[in-house]
C-alpha positions in Angstrom: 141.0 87.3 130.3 139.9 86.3 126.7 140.8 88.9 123.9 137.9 90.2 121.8 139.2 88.7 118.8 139.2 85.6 120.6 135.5 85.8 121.5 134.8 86.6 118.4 136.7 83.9 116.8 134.4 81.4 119.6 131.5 83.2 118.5 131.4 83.0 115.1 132.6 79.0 115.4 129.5 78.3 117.2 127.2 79.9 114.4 128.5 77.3 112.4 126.1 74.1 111.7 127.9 71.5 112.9 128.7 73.4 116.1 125.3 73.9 116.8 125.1 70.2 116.1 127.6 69.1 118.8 126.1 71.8 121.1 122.8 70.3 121.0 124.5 66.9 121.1 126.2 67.6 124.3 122.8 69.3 125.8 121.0 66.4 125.2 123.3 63.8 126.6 124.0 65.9 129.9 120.0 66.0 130.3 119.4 62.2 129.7 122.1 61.5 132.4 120.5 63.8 134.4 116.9 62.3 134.0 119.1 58.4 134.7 120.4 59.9 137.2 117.1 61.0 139.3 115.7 57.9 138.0 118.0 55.9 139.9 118.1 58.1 143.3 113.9 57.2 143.2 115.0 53.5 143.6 117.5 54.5 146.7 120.4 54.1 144.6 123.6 56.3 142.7 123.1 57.3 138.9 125.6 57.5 136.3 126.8 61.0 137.5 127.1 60.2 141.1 129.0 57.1 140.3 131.7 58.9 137.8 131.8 61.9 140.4 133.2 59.3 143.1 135.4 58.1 141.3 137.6 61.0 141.5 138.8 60.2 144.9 137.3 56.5 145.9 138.7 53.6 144.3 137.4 53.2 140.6 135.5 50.8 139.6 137.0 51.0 136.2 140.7 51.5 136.2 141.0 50.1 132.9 138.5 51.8 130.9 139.6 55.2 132.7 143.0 54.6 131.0 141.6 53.4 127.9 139.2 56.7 128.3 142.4 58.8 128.5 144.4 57.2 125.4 141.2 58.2 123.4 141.5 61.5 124.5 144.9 62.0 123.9 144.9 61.6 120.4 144.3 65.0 119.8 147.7 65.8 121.5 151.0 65.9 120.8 154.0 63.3 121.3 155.0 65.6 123.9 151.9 66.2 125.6 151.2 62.3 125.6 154.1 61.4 127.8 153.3 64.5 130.1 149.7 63.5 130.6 150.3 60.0 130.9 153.4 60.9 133.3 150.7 63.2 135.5 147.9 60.8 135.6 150.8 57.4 137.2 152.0 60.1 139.8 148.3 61.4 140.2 148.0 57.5 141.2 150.7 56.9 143.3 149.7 59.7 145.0 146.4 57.9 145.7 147.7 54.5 145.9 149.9 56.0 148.7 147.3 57.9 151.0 144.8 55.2 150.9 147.4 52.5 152.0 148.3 55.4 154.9 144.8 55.1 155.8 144.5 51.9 155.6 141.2 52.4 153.1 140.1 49.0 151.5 139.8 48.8 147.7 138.5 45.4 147.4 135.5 47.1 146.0 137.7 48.6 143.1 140.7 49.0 141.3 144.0 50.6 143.2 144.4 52.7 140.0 142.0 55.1 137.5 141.9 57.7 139.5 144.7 59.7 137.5 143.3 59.2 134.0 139.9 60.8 135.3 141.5 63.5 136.9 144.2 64.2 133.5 141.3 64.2 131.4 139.2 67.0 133.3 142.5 69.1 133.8 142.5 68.6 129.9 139.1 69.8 129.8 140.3 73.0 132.0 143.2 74.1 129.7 140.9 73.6 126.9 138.4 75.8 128.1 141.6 78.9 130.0 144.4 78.3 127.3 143.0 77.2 124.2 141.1 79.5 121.3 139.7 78.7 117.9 139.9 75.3 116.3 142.2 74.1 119.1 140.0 74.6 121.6 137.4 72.2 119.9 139.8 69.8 118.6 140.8 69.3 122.1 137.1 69.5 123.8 136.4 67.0 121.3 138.9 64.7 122.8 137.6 65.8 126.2 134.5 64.4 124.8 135.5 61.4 123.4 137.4 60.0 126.3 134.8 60.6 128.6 131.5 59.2 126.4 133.5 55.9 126.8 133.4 56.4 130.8 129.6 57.7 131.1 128.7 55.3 128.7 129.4 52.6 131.2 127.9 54.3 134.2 125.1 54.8 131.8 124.7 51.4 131.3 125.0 50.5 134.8 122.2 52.4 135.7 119.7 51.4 132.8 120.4 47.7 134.5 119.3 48.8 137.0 116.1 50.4 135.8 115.1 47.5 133.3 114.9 45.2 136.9 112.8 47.6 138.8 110.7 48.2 136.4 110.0 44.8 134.6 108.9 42.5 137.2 108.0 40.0 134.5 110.7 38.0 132.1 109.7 36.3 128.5 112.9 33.7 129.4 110.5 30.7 128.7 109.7 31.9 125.3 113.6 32.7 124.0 114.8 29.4 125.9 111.7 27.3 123.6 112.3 28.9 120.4 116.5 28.1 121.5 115.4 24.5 120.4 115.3 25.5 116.6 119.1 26.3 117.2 119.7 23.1 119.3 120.1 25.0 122.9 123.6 26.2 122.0 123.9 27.7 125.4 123.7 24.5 127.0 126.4 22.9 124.7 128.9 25.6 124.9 128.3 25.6 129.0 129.4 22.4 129.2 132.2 22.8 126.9 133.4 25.6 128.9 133.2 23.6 132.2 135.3 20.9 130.5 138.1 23.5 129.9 138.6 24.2 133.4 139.3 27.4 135.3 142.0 28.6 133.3 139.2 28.7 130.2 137.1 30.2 132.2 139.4 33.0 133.2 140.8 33.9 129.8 136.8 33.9 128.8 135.8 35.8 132.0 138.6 38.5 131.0 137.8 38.8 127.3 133.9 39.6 128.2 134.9 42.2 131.4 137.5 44.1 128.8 135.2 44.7 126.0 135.2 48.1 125.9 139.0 48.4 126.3 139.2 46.4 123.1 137.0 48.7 121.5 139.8 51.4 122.7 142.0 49.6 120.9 140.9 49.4 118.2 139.4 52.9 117.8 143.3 54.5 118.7 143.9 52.8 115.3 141.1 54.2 113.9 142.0 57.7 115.5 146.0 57.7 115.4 146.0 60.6 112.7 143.9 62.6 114.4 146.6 64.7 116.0 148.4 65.6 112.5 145.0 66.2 110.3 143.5 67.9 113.3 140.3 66.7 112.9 138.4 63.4 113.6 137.5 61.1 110.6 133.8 60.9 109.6 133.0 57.7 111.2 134.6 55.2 113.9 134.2 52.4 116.1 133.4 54.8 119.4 130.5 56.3 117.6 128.6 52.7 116.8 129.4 51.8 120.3 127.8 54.3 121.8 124.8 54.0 119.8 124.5 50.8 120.4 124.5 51.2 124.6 122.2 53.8 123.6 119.6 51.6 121.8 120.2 48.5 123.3 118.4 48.8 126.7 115.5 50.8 125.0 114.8 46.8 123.3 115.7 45.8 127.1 112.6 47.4 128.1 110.4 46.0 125.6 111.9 42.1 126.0 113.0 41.8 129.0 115.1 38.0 129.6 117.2 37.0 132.2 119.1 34.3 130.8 119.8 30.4 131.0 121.9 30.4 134.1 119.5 32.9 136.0 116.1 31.0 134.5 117.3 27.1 134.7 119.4 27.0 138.0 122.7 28.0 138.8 125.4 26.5 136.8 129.4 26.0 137.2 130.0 30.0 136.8 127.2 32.1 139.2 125.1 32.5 142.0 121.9 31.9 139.6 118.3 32.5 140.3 118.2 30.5 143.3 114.8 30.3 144.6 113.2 32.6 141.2 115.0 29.9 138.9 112.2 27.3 137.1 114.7 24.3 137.8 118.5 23.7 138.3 118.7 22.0 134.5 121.6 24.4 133.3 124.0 23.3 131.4 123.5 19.9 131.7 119.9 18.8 131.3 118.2 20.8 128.3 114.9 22.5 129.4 111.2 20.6 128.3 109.3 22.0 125.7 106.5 23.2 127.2 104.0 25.9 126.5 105.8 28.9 127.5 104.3 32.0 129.6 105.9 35.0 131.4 107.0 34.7 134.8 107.8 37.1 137.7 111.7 37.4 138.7 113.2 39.5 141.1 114.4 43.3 141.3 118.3 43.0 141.1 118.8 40.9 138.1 119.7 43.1 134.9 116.9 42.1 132.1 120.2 42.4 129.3 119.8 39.5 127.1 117.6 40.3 123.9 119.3 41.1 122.0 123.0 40.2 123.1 124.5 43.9 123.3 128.0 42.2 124.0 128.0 40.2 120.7 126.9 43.8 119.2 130.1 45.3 120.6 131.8 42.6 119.3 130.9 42.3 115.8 131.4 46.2 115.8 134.9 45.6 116.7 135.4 42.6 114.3 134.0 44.6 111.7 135.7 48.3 112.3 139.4 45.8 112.9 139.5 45.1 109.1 141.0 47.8 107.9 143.6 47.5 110.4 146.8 45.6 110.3 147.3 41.7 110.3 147.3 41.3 114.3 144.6 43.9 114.9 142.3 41.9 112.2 143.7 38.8 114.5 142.4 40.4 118.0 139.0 41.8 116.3 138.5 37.7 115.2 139.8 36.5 118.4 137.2 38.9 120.8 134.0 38.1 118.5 134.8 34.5 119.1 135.5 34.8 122.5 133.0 36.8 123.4 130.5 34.7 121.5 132.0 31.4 123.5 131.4 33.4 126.7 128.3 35.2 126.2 126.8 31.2 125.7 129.1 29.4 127.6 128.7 31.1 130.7 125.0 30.8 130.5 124.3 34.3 130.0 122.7 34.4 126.8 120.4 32.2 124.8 121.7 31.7 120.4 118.5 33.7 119.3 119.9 36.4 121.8 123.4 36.5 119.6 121.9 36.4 116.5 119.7 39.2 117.0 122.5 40.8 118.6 124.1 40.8 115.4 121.6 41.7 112.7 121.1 44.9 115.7 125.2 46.1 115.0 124.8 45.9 111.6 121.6 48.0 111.3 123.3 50.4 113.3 126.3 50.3 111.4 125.1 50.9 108.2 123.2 53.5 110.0 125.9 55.6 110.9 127.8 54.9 107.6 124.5 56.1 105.4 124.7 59.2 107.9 128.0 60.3 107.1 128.2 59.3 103.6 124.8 61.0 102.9 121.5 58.8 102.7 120.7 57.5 99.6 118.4 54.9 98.2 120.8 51.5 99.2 121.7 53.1 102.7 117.7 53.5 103.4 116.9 50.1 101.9 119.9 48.0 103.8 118.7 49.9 107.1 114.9 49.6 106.5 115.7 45.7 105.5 118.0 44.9 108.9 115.3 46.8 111.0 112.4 44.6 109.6 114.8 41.3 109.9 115.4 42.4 113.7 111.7 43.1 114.7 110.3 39.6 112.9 112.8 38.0 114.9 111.6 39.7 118.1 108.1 39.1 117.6 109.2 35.2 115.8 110.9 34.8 119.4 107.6 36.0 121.3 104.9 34.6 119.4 106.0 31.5 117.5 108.4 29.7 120.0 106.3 26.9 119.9 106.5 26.3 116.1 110.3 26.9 116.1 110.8 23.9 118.8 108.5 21.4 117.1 110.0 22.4 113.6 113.5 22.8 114.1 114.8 21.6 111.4 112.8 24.3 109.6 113.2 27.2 111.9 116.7 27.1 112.7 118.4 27.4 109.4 115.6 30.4 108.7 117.5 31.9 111.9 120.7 31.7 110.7 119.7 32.2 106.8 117.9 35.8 107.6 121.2 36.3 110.1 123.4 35.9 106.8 121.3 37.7 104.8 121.8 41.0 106.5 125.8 39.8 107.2 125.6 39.5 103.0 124.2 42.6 102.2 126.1 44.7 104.7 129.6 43.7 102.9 128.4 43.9 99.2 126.9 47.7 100.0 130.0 48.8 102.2 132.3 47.4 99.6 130.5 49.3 96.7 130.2 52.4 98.9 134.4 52.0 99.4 134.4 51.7 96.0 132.8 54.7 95.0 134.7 56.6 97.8 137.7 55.5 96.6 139.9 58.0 94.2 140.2 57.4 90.7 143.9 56.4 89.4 144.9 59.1 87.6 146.6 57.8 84.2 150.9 58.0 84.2 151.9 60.5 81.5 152.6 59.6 78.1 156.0 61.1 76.7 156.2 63.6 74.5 156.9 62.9 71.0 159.9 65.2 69.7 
């Protein structure tokens, strides 16, 4: 039983603004999974809640990202509690790994292991809730939080993939793979550069573009690895741009919906393809005709997840939010944008308009979230107004001038990747004065006295 100064303690927390703020928060992401969620069952299928829900006892589908879900969480705890919850959730999975191989239960559908992280992170969420009062309680809910937002943003995702093919019977693919030709069909050069490299390329590539998100864990324990001593969270990291931009990104799905080059122009080195819905079997090694492009009618199972690029998005938020970080973090942050770049293209999932709208879409968002929390004044409304309008001329550039940008390449192209740089350019010269500004003035060394 709680004490009455207790509930009052809780009480008079959750009058407070910014607890009202996370209340509301948590309200409105539990109904938007809900409304996925019966969205998906009208299409026969599991929503995001249904999927996490299973994945207490079946096989995960994510065994990674639930333990990269749990390290997130546990920076709110101690040393202590660390090796305790980490030492629950490997029994937790032995104990699983153990009874399904008893019952001979398959898991080639899954991972052998995740299980335990899920289940350590609700138990957190338990003793937060029984044993917890005042501003551990919420520093600990807030990890609670944290961890799992990673998890349900990926069922999320999942689910608004699955939405964006039911409901978008027609693709624009011919109009993003003609206005490609102002960038010289990158897609199809990095395809065949990737089937030169062989299988082990294609592995290491295959891996880097499965793990994003546990990169992005990575690098946000950096980001995070104080939060245990300061006992509170800083005002802006890497998780909270990633999430915004799963959140944004499929809304743009839904407005441009594009297959992509290995689904659209045949089927390729690495994929099933379009098979009979594909125009031809040209990719990678015969660039498509310019001809007058018109929408076309694709099936219900293939995601419509290519404008913009929402994994080069994750990616430059990583590269950019791994600067701060020490030499070999800055090294990984380089190393994923590039690889995930090379795979995005070379795997014939993406068209190069799709990256570099992909891009100019972090950055907005990042300088978004970084106006938010510094308090919006009149650079962070101008460099967010100014990477908005770049993103939607180069939607509607990509819809209604692909004909121009193939005939006039040599014109269009460098536009492309001039109005790319111009938002990359502004992005670090504001940042860099707002670090400036944040930054603590050097107090002068005292003089000695005179005697």
């Amino acid at each position: 039983m709680f004490s009455r100064t207790s509930c009052r303690t809780t009480f008079a927390a959750w009058r407070q603004p910014r607890a009202i703020l996370w209340a509301t928060a948590g309200v409105a992401a539990l109904g938007f999974l809900i409304t996925l969620e019966i969205a998906a069952r009208r299409y026969g299928l599991p929503g995001p809640i249904t999927n996490q829900a299973r994945e207490l006892i079946f096989a995960p589908q994510s065994g990674f990202l639930l333990y990269a879900s749990m390290a997130l969480m546990m920076v709110v705890l101690t040393w202590r509690q660390r090796f305790i919850a980490a030492a629950a959730a490997i029994g937790i999975d032995v104990a699983f790994v153990l009874v399904r191989w008893a019952a001979d239960a398959k898991t080639t559908d899954g991972h052998p292991f995740g299980n335990g992280a899920l289940w350590v992170i609700l138990g957190c969420a338990v003793i937060a809730v029984t044993r917890r009062t005042g501003q551990e309680r919420v520093l600990l809910l807030k990890g609670v939080g944290l961890g799992l937002l990673l998890v349900a943003g990926r069922k999320t995702g999942d689910t608004w993939l699955l939405i964006t093919a039911k409901t978008r019977p027609v693709v624009l693919d011919q109009y993003v793979a003609t206005a490609d030709h102002a960038l010289g069909d990158p897609s199809w050069l990095a395809g065949r550069i990737v089937t030169a490299t062989g299988p082990i390329g294609a592995h290491v590539l295959d891996f880097v573009y499965i793990q994003l998100a546990v990169a992005a864990a990575i690098v946000a324990l950096y980001q995070l690895r104080n939060v245990a001593v300061e006992r509170r969270f800083p005002g802006h990291h890497l998780v909270r741009t990633f999430l915004v931009i799963g959140l944004l990104g499929p809304g743009i799905y839904m407005i441009f919906p594009v297959v992509g080059p290995i689904f659209t122009y045949g089927t390729g080195a690495f994929g099933t393809g379009g098979g009979h819905w594909a125009l031809a079997n040209l990719w990678p090694d015969t660039l498509p005709p310019i001809n007058t492009p018109q929408p076309m009618s694709y099936d219900e199972v293939t995601p419509r997840n290519c404008m913009p690029s929402l994994h080069t998005a994750w990616a430059t938020a990583i590269f950019i939010h791994s600067r701060k970080g020490p030499r070999i973090l800055r090294f990984a942050g380089a190393f994923w944008l590039i690889a995930t770049l090379s795979a995005t293209l070379g795997f014939g999932y993406h068209y190069g308009v799709d990256l570099i709208a992909g891009v100019v879409f972090a950055l907005t968002i990042e300088e978004a979230l970084r106006s938010h929390e510094r308090g919006w004044d009149r650079s962070g409304i101008q460099r967010v107004t100014y990477g908005a309008t770049v993103f939607a001329v180069l939607l509607v550039s990509y819809r209604y001038l692909p004909m121009e940008m193939a005939r006039h390449p040599w014109v269009f192209g460098p536009l492309l990747i001039l109005a790319m740089i111009s938002v990359v350019h502004g992005y670090v010269r504001t940042t860099k004065l707002w670090d400036l500004k944040a930054a603590p003035a050097q107090q002068p060394e005292p003089q000695p006295e005179l005697v």
